[in-house]
N, C-alpha and C positions, 0 to 999 in steps of 0.2 A: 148715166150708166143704165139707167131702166128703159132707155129709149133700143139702143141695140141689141136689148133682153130679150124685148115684144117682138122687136124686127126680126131678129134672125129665129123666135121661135114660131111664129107665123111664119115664116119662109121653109122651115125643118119638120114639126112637131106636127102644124095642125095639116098640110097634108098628109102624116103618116095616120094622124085621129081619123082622118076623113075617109084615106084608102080603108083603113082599119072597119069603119061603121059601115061603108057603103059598098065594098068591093073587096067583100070578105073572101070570096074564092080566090083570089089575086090579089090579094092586099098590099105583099112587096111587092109587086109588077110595076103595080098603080102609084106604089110610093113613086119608086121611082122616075118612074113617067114625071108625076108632078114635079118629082125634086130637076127632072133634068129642063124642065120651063124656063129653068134661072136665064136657061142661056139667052131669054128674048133680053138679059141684060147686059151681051153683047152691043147694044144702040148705044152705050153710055161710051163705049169707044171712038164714036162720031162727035162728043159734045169736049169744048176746050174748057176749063181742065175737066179731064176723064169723070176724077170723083169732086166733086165739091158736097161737102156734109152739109152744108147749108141752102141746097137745091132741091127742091120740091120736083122726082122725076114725071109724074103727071102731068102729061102735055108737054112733057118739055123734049124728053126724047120718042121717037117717029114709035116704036115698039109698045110705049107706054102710055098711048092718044088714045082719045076718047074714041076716036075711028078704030083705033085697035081693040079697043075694050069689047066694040057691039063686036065686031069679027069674034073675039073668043067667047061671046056671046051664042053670036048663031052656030060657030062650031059646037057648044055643048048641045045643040038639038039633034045631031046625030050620034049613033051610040058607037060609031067608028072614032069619031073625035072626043069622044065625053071626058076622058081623062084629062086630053092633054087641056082641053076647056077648062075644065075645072082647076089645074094647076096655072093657065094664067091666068083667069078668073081672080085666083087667090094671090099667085104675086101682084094684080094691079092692086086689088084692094089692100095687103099690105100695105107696099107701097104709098097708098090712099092715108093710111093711118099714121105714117113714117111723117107725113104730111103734113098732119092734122099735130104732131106732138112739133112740126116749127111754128106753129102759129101762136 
């Protein structure tokens, strides 16, 4: 029960904390930029069965690779991509955490 507490409040919450501290002139813009990230979780429709609760998605779907992670890396160094950077920045590490609670 506390497991898709953390999940889905790191996926909801702490990008609205973050637009909120850091991108206070736009804060709901920003929210929502981040909140609309989810959709890199469109990839999990490539993988057989779709959802499995017991699947670590780090490295397992193309969206959620370690190759994807540096990409929304260098996209946060420009200040055109920074948002959307930062919203999957924050879904992989979720995710990262979602991880760390099957192990």
């Amino acid at each position: 029960m506390f497991q898709p507490i953390v999940h889905y409040s790191l996926h909801f919450l702490l990008p609205g904390i973050i637009a909120w501290l850091f991108f206070t002139n736009n804060w709901k813009r920003a929210w929502l930029i981040m909140i609309a990230t989810m959709f890199i979780d469109l990839d999990h429709l490539l993988a057989i069965p779709i959802f499995d609760p017991n699947r670590c998605s780090i490295n397992f779907h193309p969206l959620h690779s370690y190759w994807a992670f540096l990409v929304y890396i260098v996209l946060f160094f420009s200040k055109k991509t920074r948002t959307i950077a930062v919203g999957l920045i924050l879904h992989i590490l979720t995710d990262f955490i979602d991880c760390l609670f099957m192990n």
